[in-house]
N, C-alpha and C positions, 0 to 999 in steps of 0.2 A: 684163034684164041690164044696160043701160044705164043704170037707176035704179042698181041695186046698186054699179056704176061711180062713179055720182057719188058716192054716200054714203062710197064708199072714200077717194075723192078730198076730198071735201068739198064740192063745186063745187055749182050747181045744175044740177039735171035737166031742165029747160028748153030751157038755152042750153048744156048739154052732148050734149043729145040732137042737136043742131044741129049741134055739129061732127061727132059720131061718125057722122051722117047724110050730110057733105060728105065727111068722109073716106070712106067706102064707095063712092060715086058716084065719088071718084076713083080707084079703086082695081076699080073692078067685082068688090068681094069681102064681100060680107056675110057679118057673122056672127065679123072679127075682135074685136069687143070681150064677144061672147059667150063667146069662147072660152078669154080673159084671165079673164073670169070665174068660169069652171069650173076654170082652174087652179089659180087664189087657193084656190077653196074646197077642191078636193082637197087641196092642200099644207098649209091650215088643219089638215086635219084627220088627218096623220100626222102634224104637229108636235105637234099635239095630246094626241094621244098619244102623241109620245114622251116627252112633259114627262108622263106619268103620269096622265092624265085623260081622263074620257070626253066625244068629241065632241060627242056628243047630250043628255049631261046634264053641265054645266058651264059658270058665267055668265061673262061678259066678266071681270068681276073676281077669278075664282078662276085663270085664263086668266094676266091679269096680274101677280098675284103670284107665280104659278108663272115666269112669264117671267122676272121679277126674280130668284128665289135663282135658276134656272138660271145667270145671268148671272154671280151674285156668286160662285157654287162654277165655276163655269169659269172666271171671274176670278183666283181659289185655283191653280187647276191651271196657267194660263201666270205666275205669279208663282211658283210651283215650279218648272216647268220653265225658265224667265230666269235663276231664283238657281243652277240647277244647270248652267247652260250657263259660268256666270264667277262664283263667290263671290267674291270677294276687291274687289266696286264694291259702288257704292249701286245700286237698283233703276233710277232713272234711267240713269245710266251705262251699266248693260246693256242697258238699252230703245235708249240711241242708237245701242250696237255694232251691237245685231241692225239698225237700220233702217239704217247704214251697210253690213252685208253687202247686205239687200235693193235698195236703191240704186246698188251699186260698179259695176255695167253699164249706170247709165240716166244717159243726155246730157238736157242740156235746151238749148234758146236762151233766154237771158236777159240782163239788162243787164251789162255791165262793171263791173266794181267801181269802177275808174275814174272812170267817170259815174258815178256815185249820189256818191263821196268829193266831185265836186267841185258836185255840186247841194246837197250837205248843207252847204257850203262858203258858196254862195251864199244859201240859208237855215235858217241855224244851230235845231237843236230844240231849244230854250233850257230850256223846262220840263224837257225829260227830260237835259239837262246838268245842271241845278240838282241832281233828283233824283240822279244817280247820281257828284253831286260833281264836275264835269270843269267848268274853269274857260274853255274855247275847245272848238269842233268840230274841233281839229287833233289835241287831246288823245285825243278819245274815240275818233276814229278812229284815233292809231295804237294803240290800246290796245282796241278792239272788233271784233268782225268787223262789217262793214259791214251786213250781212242782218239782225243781229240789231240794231243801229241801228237801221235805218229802222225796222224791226218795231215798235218797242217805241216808237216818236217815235208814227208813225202812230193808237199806242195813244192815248198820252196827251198829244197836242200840240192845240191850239185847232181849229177848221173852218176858221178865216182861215189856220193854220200851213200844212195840208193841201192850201188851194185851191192859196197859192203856189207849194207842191212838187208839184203835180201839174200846175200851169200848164205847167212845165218840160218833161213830158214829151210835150206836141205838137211839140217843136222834133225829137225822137226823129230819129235816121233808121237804118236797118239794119245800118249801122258802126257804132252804139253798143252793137249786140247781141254777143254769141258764145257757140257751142258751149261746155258747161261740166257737172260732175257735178252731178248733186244734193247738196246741204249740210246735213247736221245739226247743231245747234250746241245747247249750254246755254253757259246766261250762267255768267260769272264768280263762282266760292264767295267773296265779300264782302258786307259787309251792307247796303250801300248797294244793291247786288242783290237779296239777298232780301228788305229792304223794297218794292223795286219790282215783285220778282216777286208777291211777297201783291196788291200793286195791282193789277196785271194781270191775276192771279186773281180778285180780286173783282169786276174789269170785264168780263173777258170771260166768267168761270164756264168757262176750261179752263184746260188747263196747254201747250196748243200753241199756237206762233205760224207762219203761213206768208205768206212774204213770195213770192208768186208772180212777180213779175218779174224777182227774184233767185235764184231759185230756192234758196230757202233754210226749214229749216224747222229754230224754234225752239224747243226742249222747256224751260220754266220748270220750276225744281225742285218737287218735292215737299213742301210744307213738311207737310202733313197727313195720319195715316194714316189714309185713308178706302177701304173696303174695293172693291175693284173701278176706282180711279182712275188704277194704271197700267196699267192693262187700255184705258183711257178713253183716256189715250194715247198708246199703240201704234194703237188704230184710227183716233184723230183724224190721227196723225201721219200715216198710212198714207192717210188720208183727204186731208190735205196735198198726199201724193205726186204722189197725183192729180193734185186742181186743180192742181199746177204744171204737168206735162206737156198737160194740155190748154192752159192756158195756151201754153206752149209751142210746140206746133204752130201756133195760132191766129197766133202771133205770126210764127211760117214764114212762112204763107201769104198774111200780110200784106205782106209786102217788095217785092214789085210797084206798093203802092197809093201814091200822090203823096203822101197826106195820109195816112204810117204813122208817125205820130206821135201824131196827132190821134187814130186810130182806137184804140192803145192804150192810151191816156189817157182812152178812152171807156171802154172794158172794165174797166180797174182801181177806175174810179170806180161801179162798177154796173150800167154799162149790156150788155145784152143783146149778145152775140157773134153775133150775126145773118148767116149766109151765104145760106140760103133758105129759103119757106114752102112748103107743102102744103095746099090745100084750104083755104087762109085762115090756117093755122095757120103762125105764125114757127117755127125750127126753132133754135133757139142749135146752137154751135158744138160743146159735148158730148155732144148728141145726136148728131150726124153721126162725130165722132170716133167715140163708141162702137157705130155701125153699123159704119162698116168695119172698125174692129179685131174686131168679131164674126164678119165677114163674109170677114175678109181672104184665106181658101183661094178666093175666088170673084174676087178682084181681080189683075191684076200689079199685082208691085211698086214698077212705075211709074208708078204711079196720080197721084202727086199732084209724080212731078219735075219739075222737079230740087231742089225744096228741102226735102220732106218724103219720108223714106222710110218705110215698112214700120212697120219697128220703132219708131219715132216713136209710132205709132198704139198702140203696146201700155200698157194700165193695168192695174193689180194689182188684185186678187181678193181682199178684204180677206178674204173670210169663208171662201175656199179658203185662204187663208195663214194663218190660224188654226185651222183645222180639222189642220195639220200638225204642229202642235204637242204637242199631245199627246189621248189618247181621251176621247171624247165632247164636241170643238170640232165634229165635222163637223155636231153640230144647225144649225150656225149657217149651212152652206154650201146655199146657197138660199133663204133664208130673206129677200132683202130686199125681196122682192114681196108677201110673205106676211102675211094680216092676217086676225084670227075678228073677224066680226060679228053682232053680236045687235040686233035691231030698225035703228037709226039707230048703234048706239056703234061704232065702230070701235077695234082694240086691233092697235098694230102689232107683228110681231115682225121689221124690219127691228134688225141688232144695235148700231146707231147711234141710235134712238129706246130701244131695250133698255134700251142704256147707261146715257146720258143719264136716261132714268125710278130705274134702279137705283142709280148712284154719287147721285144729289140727292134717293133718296129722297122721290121724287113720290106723291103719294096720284092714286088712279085719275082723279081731274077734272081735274086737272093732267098730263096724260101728254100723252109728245111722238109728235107723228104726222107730223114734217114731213118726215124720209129715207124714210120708206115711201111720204110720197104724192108727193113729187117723181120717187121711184124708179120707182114707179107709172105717172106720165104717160109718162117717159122711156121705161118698157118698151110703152105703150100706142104710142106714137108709131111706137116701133121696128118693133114688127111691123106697122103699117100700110106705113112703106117702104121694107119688106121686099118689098113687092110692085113688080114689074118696072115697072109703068106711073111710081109715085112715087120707084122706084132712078131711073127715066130723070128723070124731072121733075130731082128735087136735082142729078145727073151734069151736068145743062144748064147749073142756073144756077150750080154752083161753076165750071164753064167761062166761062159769061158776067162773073162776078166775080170770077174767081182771075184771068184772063186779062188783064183789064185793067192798062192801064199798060205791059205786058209787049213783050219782041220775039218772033221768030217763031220763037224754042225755045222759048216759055212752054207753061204745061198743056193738056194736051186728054184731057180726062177723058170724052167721051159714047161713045167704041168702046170702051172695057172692058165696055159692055151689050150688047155684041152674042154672047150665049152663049145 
């Protein structure tokens, strides 16, 4: 089963056997990655057939294309149902409304607009002034939303532009932040835009931008009707939502650290949200988030005061918020663990690798497996500390690391294990 694990994943069987070997010795639980295994395959094989074909006779590639039109005729059915909710916009337009309903109750911590106006101040994004015609950074800002500035510099400013603006944000300190909603924005209908927005289309190959630390998330127009692409996103965006609010938190819990500036200027740049490991194994930041929001009827709510509550911890359900939409979305709700294998191929039906395969029109060698197997490890991981001995391990050392710096109302997270 451990073979079959790696193949999922990709990884080798070697040195994966290794850890799933340390994780059991930590956990005196054998037999959790067996059991990941058996449910992948169950789940394979009523998706299986729900898409119309037989489990036991039907190749990776018949699998795959069936994946695809499901995707692109469900695609159909929430662009019927969007145009029916508001006719009178463009399909973008209604995609922002709906994701400003889904958002209207969710806070984030994020930067001040403030500070970002006056770092952008101090290094002006020249290229994306040039492009969108703004003769000063004084200009652009008071005629941009700021989120979607940065967003769009970030895209297409030099590595030297970037170093220096992100140099800026070690100075950070926790009065630069504040409580704030989340933000959906499209850029401005001029053409100086939509010449920018094709750019950024062609650079990035989406139509979402998410400026995480502004918590802001930017929907480039449409310029193209390509069948299933505002379908693409609605879940990218929705995908956005996310990453900010993890962000977010991470950034909570940061405000005790001396060097919480540094730290976040670590995370934006790539580096690993690191709180603590298991069995050898690092544990980023959205992994633990998404234990306890899983987990949360088993914690109080005071688990992580005074800076992070409860509701903080909550992320959306992309393929349950789809599924609502209208009949026969709910294939998609469970679905992002789920993957058929034949010999070594793997075919995901995570509905973000789906996507992705279906709006680009990917031929079978070309298919994308990276949301399934990230999803994959994360849920692999989960269920390991799921178990009491690795709940207490993490409990510890968010204690020994959230605590620091702190006074004597700071966290004390190890008695919520005492149940």
């Amino acid at each position: 089963m451990s073979r079959k694990l790696s193949e999922y994943l990709g990884v080798n069987n070697v040195s994966f056997l290794a850890t799933i070997r340390a994780l059991e010795n930590s956990t005196f639980s054998p037999g959790i990655d067996i059991k990941l295994s058996l449910d992948i395959e169950n789940k394979s094989r009523h998706k299986i057939r729900d898409l119309g074909f037989d489990p036991m006779d039907s190749t990776n590639q018949e699998i795959y294309a069936g994946l695809n039109h499901k995707f692109l005729s469900d695609s159909d059915r929430i662009d019927l149902a969007i145009n029916q909710f508001d006719g009178n916009s463009n399909i973008n337009s209604k995609i922002i409304t709906n994701l400003k309903n889904i958002t209207s109750d969710r806070n984030c911590f994020v930067l001040k607009h403030s500070v970002v106006k006056r770092q952008l101040q101090k290094v002006p994004p020249k290229i994306l002034l040039k492009k969108l015609g703004y003769r000063s950074v004084d200009s652009i800002i008071k005629r941009e939303p700021v989120a979607i500035i940065l967003s769009a510099a970030l895209c297409v400013e030099s590595e030297n532009w970037k170093s220096q603006y992100y140099e800026m944000y070690k100075k950070l300190t926790p009065s630069d932040f504040e409580e704030r909603k989340i933000e959906i924005f499209e850029p401005r209908k001029t053409k100086s835009w939509s010449n920018l927005s094709n750019d950024l289309l062609n650079l990035n190959h989406s139509t979402v931008m998410v400026s995480k630390e502004l918590g802001g998330v930017v929907i480039l127009p449409l310029t193209e009707t390509i069948r299933g692409l505002s379908s693409a996103t609605l879940i990218f965006a929705l995908d956005g939502i996310n990453s900010i609010r993890v962000h977010s938190v991470f950034s909570k819990l940061q405000q005790v650290k001396e060097k919480f500036g540094e730290i976040i200027c670590n995370v934006l740049l790539g580096n690993p949200d690191l709180l603590a490991s298991v069995a050898g194994q690092e544990i980023p930041w959205h992994i633990i988030q998404k234990f306890y929001n899983r987990n949360i009827e088993k914690f109080p709510v005071e688990i992580f005061d005074p800076h992070v509550q409860s509701e903080d911890l909550g992320l959306l359900n992309i393929e349950n918020i789809l599924s609502t939409i209208g009949p026969g979305l709910d294939f998609w709700d469970g679905s992002e663990i789920v993957a058929s294998k034949d010999l070594s191929e793997v075919v995901s039906f995570n509905i973000k690798d789906v996507c992705i395969n279906a709006v680009n029109n990917l031929d079978f060698k070309n298919r994308s497996l990276e949301y399934f197997r990230e999803t994959l490890w994360t849920e692999l991981i989960l269920r390991y500390i799921s178990e009491k001995s690795l709940e207490e391990s993490i409990a510890n050392q968010l204690d020994d690391k959230l605590i620091e710096g702190q006074d004597s109302e700071g966290l004390s997270l190890s008695p919520v294990f005492g149940f």
